[in-house]
NULUM-964193 format. One record per residue (C-alpha): x, y, z; residue in three letters. Coordinates in steps of 0.1 Angstrom, whole numbers, padded with zeros to 4 digits, always signed. Example, Ala and Ser with C-alpha at 12.3 -4.5 7.8 and 13.67 -1.06 7.14 Angstrom:
<sites>
+0123-0045+0078ALA +0137-0011+0071SER 
</sites>
This chain:
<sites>
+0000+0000+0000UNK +0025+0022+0005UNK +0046+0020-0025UNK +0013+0025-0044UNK +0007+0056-0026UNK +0041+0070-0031UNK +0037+0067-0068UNK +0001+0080-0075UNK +0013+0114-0081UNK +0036+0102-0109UNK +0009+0081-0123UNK -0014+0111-0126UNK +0011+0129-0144UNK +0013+0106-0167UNK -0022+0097-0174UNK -0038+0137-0174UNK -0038+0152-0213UNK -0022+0182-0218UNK -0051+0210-0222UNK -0055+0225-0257UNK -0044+0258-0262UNK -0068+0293-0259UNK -0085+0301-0289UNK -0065+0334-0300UNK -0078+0357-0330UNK -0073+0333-0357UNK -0107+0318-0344UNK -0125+0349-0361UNK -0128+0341-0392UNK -0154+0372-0400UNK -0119+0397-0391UNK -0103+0377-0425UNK -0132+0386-0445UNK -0124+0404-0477UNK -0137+0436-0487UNK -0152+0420-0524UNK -0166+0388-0505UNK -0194+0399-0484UNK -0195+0387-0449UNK -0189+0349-0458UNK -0170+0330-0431UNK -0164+0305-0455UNK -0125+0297-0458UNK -0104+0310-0486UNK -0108+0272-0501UNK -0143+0267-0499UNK -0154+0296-0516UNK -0130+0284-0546UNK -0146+0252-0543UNK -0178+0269-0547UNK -0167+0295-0576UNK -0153+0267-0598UNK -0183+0247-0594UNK -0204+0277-0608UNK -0174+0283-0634UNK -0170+0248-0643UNK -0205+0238-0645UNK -0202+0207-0631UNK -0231+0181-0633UNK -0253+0211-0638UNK -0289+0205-0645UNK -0305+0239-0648UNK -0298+0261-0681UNK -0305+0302-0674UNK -0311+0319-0708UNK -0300+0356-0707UNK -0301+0388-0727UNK -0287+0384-0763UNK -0291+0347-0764UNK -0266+0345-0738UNK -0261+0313-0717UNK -0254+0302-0681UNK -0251+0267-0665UNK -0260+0263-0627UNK -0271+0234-0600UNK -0308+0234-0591UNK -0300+0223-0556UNK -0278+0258-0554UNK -0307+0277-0569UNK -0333+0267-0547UNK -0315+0267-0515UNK -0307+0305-0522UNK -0337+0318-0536UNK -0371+0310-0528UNK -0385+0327-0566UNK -0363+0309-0582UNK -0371+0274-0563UNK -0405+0282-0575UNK -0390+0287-0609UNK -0379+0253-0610UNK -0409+0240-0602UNK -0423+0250-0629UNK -0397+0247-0652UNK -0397+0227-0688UNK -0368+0205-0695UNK -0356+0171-0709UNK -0348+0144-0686UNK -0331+0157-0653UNK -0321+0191-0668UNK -0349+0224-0665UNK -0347+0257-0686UNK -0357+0293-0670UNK -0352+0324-0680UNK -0342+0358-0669UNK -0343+0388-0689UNK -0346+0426-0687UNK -0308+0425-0676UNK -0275+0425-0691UNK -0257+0387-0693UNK -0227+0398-0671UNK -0253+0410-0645UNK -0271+0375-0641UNK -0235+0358-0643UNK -0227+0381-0613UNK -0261+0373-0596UNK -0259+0334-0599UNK -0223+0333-0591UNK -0227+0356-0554UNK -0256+0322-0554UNK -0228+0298-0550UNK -0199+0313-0533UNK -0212+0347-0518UNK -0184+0362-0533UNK -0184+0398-0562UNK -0155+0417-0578UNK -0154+0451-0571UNK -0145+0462-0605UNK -0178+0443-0618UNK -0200+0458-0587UNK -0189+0492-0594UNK -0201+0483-0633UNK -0232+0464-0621UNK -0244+0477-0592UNK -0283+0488-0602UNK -0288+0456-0623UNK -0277+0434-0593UNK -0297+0454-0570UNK -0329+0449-0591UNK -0319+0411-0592UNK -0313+0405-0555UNK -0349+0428-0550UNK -0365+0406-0579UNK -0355+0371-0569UNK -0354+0376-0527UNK -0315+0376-0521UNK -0317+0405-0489UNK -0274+0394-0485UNK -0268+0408-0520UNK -0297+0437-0521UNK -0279+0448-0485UNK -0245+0451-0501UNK -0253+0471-0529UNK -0276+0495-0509UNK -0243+0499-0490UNK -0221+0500-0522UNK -0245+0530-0533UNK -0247+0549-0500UNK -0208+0548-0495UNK -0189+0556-0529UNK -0210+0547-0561UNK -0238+0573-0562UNK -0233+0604-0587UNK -0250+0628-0600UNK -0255+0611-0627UNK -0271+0583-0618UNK -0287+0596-0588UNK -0322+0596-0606UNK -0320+0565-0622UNK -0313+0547-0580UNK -0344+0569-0568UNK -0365+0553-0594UNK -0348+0523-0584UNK -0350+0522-0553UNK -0387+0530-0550UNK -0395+0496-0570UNK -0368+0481-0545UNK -0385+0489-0519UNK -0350+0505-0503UNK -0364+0536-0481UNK -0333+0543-0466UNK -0316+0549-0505UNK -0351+0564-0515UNK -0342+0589-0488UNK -0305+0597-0495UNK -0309+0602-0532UNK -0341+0627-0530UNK -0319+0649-0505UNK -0291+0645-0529UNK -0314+0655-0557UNK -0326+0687-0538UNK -0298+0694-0531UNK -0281+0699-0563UNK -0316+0703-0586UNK -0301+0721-0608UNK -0271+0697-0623UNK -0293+0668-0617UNK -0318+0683-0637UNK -0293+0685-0669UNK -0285+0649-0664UNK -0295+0624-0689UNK -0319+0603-0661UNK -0336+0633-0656UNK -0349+0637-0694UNK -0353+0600-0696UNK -0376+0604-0657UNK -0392+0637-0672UNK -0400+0618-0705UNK -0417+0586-0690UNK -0426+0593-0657UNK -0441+0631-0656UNK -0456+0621-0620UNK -0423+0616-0606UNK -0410+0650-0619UNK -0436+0668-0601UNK -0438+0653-0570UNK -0400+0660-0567UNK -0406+0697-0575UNK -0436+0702-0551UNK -0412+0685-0522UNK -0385+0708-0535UNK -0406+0734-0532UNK -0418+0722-0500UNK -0387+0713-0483UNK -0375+0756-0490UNK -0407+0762-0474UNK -0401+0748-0446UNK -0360+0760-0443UNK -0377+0793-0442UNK -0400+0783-0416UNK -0367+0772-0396UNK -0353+0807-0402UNK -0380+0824-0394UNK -0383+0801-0360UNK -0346+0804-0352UNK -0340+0842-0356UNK -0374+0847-0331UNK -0357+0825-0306UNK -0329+0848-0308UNK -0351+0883-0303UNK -0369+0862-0273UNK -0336+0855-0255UNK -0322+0885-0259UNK -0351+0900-0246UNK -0353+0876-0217UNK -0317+0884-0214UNK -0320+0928-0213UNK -0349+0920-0187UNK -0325+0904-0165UNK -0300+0924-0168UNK -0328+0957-0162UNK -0339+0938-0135UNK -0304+0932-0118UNK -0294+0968-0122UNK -0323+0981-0106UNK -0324+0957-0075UNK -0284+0954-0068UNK -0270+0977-0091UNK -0238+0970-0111UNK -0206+0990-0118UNK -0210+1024-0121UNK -0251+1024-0120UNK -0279+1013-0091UNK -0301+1022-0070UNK -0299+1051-0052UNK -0301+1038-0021UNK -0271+1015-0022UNK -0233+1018-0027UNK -0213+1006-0048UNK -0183+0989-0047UNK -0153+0990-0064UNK -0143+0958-0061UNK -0169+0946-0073UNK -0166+0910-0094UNK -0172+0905-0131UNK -0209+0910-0140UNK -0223+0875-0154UNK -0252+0892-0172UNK -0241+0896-0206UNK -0265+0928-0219UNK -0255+0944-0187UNK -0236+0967-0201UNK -0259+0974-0233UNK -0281+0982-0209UNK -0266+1006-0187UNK -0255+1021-0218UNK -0293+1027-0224UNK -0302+1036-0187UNK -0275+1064-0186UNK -0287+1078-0221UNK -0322+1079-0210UNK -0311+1096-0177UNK -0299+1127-0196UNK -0319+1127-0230UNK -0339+1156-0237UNK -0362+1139-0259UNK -0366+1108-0238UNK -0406+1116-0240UNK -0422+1084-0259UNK -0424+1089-0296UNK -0387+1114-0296UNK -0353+1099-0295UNK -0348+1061-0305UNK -0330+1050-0278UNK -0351+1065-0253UNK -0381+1049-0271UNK -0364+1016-0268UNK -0362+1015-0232UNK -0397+1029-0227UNK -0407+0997-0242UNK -0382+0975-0222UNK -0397+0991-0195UNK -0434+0984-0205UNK -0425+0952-0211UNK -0413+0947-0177UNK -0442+0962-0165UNK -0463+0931-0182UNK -0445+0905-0176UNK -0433+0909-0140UNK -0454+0889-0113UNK -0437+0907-0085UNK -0451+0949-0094UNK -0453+0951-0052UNK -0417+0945-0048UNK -0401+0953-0079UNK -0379+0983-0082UNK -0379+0989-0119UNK -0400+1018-0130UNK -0430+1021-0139UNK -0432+0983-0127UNK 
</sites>
């Protein structure tokens, strides 16, 4: 017994694994992510695997007819899995033996290329989504793909919208159903109405969509009614704090006097500490003038007439005429 108890510790150490290490950063596969392949945490080697399935067109069994007779081989299973409209195109879809025909048209080729192959691999160039970007946004709207329609609502918000095409992604994105884009590009066209408006999307919007045109107008119009209203709203907040402001300051030089000017019945000091009202001193300005002007009668001089109506302003507003020592308070 005791020459097994001596070596139990040794044993132990020999039969306990050694722990696996921490996982560190490389764990994060999202940080590795490429700018051009979405947010696929796919390795490097799968999405390959998945782009030369689309390129090669392995076993494929689904034949995509495109603008200009144009062709384009792809794997039902693919299809279906990433797009319920175009599961429900299969379904319906014509063939002979195991292989089915669709089509999709209204686009360019390159575009439904583009749009099948971010099917497979979640993966785009961004040469060919800088070219492509309103096509692919229609497709991805069209066929249900919210991944694809996200990134190019992004690619357009951050460095692909001009002023010339700026109309054609506001029709756009109304069809798209993209509020947030339908949003930035009608500020962007108030903003600059008048270069847009010499664009070639705005003749071509002016031409078959007269509607559109004049809704954009009246909301121009509209949106510099109400700056104006903002204007208007801001620069009376202004009179009403200075005013509140020059009734302080009336009030404060009349009750505790400041500087060089208060009521008779007090002194003052000449140490006296910064005054913290700031149209203090506009106002004792005014005070001293209407002490000593000759025409200070209401309707002569017009600074005296401007503090009769501080004055009778006072006289309205103040909840405290027992007590208060402005005049005529």
């Amino acid at each position: 017994m005791e020459t097994i108890t001596k070596q139990s510790p040794q044993g132990c150490n020999n039969i306990c694994p050694t722990p696996p290490p921490l996982p560190g950063p490389a764990m994060n596969c999202r940080r590795k992510g490429s700018a051009t392949k979405g947010n696929s945490c796919a390795s490097t080697a799968t999405r390959d695997l998945w782009d030369n399935l689309f390129d090669r067109g392995y076993r494929a069994d689904v034949t995509i007819r495109t603008n200009d007779g144009g062709i384009i081989y792809a794997h039902a299973g693919v299809l279906g899995m990433a797009s319920p409209v175009l599961r429900g195109m299969l379904k319906q879809a014509k063939g002979v033996g195991h292989k089915r025909l669709i089509s999709i048209h209204g686009v360019q080729h390159d575009a439904v290329r583009v749009f099948i192959r971010f099917l497979y691999s979640s993966c785009y160039e961004q040469e060919e989504m800088k070219e492509l970007v309103l096509p692919l946004l229609l497709l991805s709207h069209a066929f249900v793909v919210p991944q694809l329609k996200r990134i190019c609502e992004q690619q357009l918000e951050n460095s692909l919208l001009t002023l010339d095409n700026v109309v054609d992604v506001f029709q756009l994105s109304l069809l798209c159903d993209a509020p947030r884009l339908v949003l930035l590009t009608h500020r962007m066209i108030l903003r600059n109405i008048k270069a847009v408006s010499a664009t070639e999307g705005w003749i071509a919007m002016k031409r078959s969509h007269p509607a559109l045109e004049k809704e954009i107008l009246e909301s121009m119009i509209y949106e510099e009614q109400m700056e104006k209203e903002r204007i208007r709203k801001l620069n009376e907040r202004k009179i009403y704090l200075q005013l509140y402001e020059a009734m302080e300051a009336l009030v404060h030089i009349c009750r505790d006097g400041c500087r060089t000017i208060g009521p008779c019945d007090k002194d003052l000091k000449d140490d006296q500490k910064p005054c913290t009202y700031e149209a203090c001193k506009g106002i004792e300005l005014l005070v001293r003038h209407f002490a000593g002007c000759k025409l200070r009668v209401p309707g002569g001089c017009i600074h005296c007439k401007r503090m009769w109506q501080l004055l009778e302003l006072h006289s309205r507003l103040c909840a405290d005429s027992g007590s208060c020592r402005v005049p005529l308070c």
